[in-house]
C-alpha positions as CSV (number, residue, x, y, z in Angstrom):
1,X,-39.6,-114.7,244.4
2,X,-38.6,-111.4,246.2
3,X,-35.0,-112.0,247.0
4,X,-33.3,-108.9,247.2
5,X,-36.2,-106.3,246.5
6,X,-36.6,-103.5,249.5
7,X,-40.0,-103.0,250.7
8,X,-41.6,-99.9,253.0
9,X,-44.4,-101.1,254.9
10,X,-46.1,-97.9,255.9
11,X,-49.1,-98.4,259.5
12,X,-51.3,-96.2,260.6
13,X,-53.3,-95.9,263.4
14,X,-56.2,-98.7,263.0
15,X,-57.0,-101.9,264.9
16,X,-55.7,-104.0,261.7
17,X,-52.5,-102.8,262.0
18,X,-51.6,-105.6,264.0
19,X,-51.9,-108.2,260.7
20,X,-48.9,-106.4,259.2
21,X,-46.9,-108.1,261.3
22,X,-47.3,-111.1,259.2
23,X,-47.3,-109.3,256.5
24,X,-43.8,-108.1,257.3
25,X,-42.5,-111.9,257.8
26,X,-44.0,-113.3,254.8
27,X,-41.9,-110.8,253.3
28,X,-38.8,-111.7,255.3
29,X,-39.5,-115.5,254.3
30,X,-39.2,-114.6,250.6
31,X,-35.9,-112.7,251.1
32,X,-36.8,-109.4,251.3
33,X,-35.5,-106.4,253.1
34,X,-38.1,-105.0,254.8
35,X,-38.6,-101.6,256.3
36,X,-41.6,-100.3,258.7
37,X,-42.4,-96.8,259.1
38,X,-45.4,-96.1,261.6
39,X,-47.8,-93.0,262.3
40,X,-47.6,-92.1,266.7
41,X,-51.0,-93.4,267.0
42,X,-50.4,-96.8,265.1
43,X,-48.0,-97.5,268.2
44,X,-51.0,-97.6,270.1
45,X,-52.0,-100.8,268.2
46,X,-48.8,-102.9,267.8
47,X,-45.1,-101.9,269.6
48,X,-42.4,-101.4,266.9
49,X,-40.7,-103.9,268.4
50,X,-42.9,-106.4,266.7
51,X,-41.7,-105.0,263.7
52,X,-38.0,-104.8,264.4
53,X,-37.5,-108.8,266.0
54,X,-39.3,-109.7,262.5
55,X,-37.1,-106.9,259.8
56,X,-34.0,-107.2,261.8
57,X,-34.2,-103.2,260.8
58,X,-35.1,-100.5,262.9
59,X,-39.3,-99.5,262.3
60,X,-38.9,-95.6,262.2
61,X,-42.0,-93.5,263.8
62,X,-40.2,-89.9,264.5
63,X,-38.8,-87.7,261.6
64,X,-36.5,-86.6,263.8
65,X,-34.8,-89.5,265.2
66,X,-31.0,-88.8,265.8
67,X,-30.3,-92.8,266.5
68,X,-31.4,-92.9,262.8
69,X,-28.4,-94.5,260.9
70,X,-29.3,-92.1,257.8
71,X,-29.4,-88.2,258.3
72,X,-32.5,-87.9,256.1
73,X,-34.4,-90.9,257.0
74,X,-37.4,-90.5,254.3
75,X,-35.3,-89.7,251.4
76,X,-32.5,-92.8,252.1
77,X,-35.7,-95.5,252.5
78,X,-37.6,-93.9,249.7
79,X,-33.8,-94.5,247.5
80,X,-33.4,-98.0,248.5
81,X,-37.2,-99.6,248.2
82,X,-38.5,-101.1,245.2
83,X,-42.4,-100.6,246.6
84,X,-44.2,-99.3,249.5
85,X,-47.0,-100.5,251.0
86,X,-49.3,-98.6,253.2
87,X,-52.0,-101.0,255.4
88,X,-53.5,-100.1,257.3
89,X,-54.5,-96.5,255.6
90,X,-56.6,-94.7,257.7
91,X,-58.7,-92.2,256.3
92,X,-56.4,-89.2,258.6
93,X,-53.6,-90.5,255.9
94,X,-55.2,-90.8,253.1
95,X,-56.2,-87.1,253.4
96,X,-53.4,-86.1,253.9
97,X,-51.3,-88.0,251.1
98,X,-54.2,-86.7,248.8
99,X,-53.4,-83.3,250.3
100,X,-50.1,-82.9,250.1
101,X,-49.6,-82.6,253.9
102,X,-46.4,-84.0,255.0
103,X,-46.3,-83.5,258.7
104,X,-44.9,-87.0,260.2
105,X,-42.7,-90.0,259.2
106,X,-44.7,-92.0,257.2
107,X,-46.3,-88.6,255.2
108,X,-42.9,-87.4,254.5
109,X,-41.6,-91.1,253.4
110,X,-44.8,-91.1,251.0
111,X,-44.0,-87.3,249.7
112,X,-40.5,-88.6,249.0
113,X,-41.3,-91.7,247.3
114,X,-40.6,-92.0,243.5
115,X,-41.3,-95.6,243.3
116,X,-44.8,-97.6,243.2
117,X,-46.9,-97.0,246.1
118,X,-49.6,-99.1,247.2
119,X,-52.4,-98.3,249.4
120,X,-54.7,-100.6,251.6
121,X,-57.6,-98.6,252.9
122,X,-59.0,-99.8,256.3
123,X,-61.9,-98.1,258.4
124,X,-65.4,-98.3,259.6
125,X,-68.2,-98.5,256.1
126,X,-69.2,-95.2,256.8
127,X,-66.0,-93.5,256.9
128,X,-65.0,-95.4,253.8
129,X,-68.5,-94.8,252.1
130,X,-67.5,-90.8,252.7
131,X,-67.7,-89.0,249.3
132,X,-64.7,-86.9,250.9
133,X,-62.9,-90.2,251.2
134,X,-63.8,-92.0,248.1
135,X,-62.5,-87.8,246.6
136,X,-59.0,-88.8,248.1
137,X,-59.2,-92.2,247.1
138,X,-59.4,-91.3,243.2
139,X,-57.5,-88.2,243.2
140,X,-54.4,-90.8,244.7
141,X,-55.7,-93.2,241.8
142,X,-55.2,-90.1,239.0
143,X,-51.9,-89.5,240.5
144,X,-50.7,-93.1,239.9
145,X,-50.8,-94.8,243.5
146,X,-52.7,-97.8,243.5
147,X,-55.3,-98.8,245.9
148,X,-56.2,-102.3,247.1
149,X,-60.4,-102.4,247.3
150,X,-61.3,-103.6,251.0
151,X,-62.8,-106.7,251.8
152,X,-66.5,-106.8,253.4
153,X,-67.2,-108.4,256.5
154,X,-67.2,-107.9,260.2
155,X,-65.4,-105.2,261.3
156,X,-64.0,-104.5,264.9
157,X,-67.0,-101.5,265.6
158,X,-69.3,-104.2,265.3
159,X,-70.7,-103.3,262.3
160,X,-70.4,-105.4,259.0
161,X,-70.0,-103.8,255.5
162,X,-66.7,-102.6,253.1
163,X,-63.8,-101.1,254.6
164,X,-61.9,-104.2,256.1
165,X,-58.5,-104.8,255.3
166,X,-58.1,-108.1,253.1
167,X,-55.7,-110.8,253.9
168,X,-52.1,-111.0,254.5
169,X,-52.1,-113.4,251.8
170,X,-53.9,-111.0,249.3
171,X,-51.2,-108.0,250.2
172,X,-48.3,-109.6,249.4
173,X,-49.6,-110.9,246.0
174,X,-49.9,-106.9,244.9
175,X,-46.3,-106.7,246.2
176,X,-44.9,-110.0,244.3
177,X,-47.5,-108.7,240.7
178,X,-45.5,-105.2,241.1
179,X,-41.7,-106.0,241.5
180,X,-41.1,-109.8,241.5
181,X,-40.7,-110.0,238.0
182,X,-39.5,-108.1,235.1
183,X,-42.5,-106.7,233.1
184,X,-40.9,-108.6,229.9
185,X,-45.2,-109.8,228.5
186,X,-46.3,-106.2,229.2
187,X,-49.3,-106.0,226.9
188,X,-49.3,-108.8,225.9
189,X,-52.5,-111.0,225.8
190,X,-52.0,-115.1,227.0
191,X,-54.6,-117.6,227.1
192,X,-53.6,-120.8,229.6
193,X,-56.1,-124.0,229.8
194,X,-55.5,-126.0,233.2
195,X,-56.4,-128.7,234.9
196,X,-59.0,-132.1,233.7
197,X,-62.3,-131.9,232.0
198,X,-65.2,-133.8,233.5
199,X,-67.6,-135.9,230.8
200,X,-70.5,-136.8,232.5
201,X,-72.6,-140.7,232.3
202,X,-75.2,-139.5,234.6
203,X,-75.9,-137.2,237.0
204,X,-73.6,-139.5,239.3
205,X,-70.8,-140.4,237.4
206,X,-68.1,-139.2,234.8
207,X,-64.9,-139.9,233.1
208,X,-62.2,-137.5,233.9
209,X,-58.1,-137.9,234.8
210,X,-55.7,-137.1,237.2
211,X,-54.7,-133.7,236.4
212,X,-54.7,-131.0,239.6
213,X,-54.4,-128.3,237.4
214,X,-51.0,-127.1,238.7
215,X,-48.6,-127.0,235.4
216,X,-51.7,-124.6,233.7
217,X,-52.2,-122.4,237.1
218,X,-48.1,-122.0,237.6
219,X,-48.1,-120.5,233.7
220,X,-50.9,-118.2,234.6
221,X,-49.5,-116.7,237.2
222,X,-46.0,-116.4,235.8
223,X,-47.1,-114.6,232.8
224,X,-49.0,-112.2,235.2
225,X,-45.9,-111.8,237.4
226,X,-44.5,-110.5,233.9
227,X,-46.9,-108.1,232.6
228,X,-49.7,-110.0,230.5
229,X,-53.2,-109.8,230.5
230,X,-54.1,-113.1,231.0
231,X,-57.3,-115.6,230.8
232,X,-57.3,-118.6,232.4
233,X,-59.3,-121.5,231.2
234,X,-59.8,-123.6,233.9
235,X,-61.3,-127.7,234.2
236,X,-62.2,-128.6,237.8
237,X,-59.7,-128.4,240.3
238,X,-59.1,-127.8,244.4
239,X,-56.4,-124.9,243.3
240,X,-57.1,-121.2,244.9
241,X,-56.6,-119.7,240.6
242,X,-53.9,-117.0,241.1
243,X,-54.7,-113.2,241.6
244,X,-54.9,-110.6,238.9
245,X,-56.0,-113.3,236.4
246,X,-59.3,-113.4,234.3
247,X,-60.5,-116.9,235.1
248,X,-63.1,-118.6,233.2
249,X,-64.4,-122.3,235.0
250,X,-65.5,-125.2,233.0
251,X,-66.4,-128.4,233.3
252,X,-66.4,-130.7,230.2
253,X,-64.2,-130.5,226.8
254,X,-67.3,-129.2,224.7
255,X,-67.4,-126.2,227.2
256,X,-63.4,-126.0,226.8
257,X,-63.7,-125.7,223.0
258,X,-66.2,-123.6,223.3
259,X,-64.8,-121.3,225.7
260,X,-61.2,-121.2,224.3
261,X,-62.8,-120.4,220.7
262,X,-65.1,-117.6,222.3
263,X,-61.5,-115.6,223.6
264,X,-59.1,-117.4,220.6
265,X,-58.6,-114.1,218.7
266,X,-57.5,-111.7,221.3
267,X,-54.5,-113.9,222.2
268,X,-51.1,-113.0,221.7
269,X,-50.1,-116.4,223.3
270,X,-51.9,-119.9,223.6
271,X,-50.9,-122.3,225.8
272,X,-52.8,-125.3,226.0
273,X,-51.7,-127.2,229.2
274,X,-55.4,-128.5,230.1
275,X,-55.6,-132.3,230.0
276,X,-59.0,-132.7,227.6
277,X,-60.6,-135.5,227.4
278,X,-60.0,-137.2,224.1
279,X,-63.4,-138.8,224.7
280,X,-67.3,-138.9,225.9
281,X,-70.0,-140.3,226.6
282,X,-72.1,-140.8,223.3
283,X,-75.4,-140.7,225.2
284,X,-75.3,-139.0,229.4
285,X,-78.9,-140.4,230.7
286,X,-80.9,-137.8,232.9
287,X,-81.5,-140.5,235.6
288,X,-78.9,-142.4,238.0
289,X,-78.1,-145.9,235.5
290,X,-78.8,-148.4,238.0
291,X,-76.8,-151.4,239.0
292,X,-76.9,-154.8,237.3
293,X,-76.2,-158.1,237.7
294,X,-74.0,-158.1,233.8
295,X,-71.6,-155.6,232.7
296,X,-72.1,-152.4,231.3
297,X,-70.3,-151.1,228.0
298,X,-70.6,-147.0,227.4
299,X,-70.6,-146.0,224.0
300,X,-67.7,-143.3,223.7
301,X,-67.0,-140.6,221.1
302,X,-64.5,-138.5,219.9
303,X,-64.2,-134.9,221.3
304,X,-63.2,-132.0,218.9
305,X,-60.0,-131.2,218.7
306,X,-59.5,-127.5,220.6
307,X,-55.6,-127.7,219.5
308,X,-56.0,-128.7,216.2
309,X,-58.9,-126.3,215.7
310,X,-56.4,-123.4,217.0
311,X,-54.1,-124.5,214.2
312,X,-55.8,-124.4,212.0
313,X,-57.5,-120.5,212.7
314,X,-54.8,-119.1,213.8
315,X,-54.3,-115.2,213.7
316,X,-51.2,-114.0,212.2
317,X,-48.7,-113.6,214.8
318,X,-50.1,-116.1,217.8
319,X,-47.9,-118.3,219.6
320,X,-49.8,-121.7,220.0
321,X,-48.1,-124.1,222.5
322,X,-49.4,-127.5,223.1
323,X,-48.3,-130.2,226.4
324,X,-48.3,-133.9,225.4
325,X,-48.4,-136.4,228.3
326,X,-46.6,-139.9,226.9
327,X,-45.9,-142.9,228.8
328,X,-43.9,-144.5,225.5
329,X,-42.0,-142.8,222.6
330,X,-42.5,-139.6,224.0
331,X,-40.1,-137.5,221.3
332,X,-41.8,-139.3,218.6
333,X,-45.7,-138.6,219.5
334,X,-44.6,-135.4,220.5
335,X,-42.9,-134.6,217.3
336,X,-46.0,-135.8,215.1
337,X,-48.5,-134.0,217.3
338,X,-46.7,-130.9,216.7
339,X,-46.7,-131.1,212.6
340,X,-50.0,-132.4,213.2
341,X,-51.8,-129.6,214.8
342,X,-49.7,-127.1,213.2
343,X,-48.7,-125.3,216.6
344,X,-45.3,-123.4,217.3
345,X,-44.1,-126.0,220.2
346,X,-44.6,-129.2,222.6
347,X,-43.9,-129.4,225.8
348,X,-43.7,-133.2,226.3
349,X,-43.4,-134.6,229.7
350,X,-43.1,-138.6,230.0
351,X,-45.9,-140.0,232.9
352,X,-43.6,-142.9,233.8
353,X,-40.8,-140.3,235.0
354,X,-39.9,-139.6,238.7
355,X,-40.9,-135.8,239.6
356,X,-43.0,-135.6,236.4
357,X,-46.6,-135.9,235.5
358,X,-49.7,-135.5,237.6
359,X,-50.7,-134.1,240.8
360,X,-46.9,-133.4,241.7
361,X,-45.6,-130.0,242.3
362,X,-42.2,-130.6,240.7
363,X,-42.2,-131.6,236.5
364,X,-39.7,-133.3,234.0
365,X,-40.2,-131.6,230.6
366,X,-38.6,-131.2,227.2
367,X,-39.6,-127.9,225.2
368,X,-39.9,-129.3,221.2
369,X,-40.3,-126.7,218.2
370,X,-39.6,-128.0,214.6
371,X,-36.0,-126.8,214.7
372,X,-35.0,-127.7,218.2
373,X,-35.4,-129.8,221.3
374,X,-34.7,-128.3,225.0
375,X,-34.8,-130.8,227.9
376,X,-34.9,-129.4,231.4
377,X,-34.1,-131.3,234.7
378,X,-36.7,-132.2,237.3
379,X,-37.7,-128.5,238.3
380,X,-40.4,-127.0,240.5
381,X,-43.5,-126.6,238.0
382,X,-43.3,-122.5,239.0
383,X,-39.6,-122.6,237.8
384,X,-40.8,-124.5,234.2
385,X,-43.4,-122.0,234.3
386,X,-41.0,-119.3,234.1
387,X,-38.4,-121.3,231.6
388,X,-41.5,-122.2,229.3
389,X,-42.3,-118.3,229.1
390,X,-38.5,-117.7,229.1
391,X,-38.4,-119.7,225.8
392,X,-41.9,-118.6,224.1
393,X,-40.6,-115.3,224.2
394,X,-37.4,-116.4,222.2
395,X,-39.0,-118.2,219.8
396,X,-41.4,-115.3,219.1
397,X,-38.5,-113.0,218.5
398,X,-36.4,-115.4,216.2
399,X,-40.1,-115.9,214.2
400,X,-40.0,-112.0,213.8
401,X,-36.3,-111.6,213.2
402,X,-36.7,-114.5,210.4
403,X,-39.6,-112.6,209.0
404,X,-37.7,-109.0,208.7
């Protein structure tokens, strides 16, 4: 995802400095270049030779370091990176970033830096809860760096409150939402549904399906990657929903319908990749149904359609893209289901298939619009993800070219 982008990591002095050096190889492990730049009294934490066995680059803590490769270190990392990263930032940094002091490495690599900067504050609660702190904090803000909010927990004084530094996990994701993609959906609005809806018997049982959820969390997090504002409408699932994304959580296809048609109209894009159930319960009984010695039949009815209902209230403009899972004449149903609904295109994917279908991270699909068919080989669902966007975005401009 980050092949061949440059990051600065920029640590200060603070007992979480010593996470970074994960940070740094999850970096590596996607392909990055990575480049650490450290304040004196961060050395006191973690050696820049942790640094240097993970970048294979040399971490830079003196402004005046003649074995320096460059002659003006700050300006030639600032010129090469696509983002840097300061986290740990102590508040002795953040002052000084937010008062133009430039008296070390790391200040001077900040002052010089025309590209995104992101900052990870990390202290004691008080010292974050400072009003001379939270000062810097939004004067940085108004000036156009961004800062990640700490966690809350138990920090290393003891004490337990903001000001921790979140995970490794959640500091890469601001990296991969700032430079892993082109910003191609920039404010653009996109709706996903994911995952299986649950249609309760009694408070025991229900009737659901296999779906994990994965196709629908892939596409949100793709179109984030890109730029879009993006809702997720999710069914039950195990999934972590990706970062940066407004999720809302449901759990049967009446709550679906009603939460898709609640956020229907400020939608650019649709996709519908939620497997709904078709049908429910007729009658969910408040008490366990108990065991007997016959068979039991449960009276099933139809659930609204949230597809159909989309095409048919529509706003002028919106992309409405539908999935259809077949295990028999899967061109055909597919082709009827899209006249049917009046939507813009199918992705059908065929059950039966090797690599596609349910609860497998790869996917076999073929993209369907009224004028054209696109079939894709087995792919990782992140990669179809990316094609299904890929393609959305060329129907959308042939739609408006035909138009003009």
């Amino acid at each position: 995802m980050l092949r061949g982008k440059t990051v600065v990591l920029g640590v200060t002095g603070s007992i979480a400095a010593y996470k970074m050096a994960n940070v740094a190889s999850m970096l590596v492990k996607q392909g990055c270049e990575v480049h650490v730049v450290m304040t004196k009294n961060a050395t006191n934490f973690i050696n820049p030779i942790a640094f240097e066995s993970l970048t294979n680059t040399k971490c830079l803590v003196e402004t005046f370091d003649r074995n320096f490769q460059f002659h003006v270190a700050h300006v030639s990392l600032t010129d090469k990176a696509d983002v840097m990263l300061i986290a740990p930032a102590s508040a002795n940094v953040i002052g000084k970033i937010a008062g133009g002091i430039a008296d070390d490495m790391l200040t001077t690599t900040v002052m010089a830096c025309q590209k995104p900067v992101i900052i990870a504050p990390a202290m004691n609660t008080k010292m974050y809860e400072n009003p001379i702190l939270q000062d810097n904090l939004n004067k940085l803000r108004r000036f156009g760096y961004e800062i990640i909010e700490p966690a809350s927990g138990h920090l290393a004084c003891g004490t337990s409150g903001a000001g921790k530094m979140p995970s490794e996990e959640v500091l890469v994701s601001y990296i991969e939402r700032c430079i892993s993609k082109e910003k191609d959906l920039e404010g653009k609005h996109v709706m996903v549904t994911a995952g299986p809806t649950v249609e309760a018997i009694d408070p025991v049982r229900y009737i659901s399906n296999h779906s994990s959820g994965r196709m629908g969390y892939a596409i949100a997090k793709a179109a984030m990657l890109r730029g879009a504002k993006v809702t997720l409408i999710s069914g039950p699932s195990s999934l972590e929903p990706p970062m940066f994304v407004d999720v809302i959580k449901i759990q049967s296809a009446a709550d679906m319908y009603e939460a898709v048609m609640a956020h229907k109209d400020e939608q650019d894009i649709i996709i519908k990749a939620a497997a709904v159930a078709d049908y429910t319960p007729a009658e969910v009984s408040d008490e366990k149904v108990k065991k007997k010695d016959d068979d039991m039949a449960i009276r099933l009815t139809r659930t609204r359609d949230i597809l159909k209902a989309l095409g048919e209230n529509r706003k002028e403009g919106q992309f409405l893209c539908g999935f259809s899972m077949e295990t028999q004449n899967m061109l055909e149903n597919s082709r009827a289901k899209l006249k049917k609904k009046n939507i813009d295109m199918i992705v059908a994917n065929n059950l039966k298939e090797k690599g596609a279908g349910f609860g497998t991270e790869t996917n076999v699909v073929t993209f369907i619009t009224e004028k054209e068919e696109a079939e894709l080989p087995i792919m990782s669902k992140d990669e179809v993800a990316d094609q299904l966007l890929d393609f959305i975005l060329k129907q959308s401009r042939d739609k408006k070219d035909c138009k003009n």
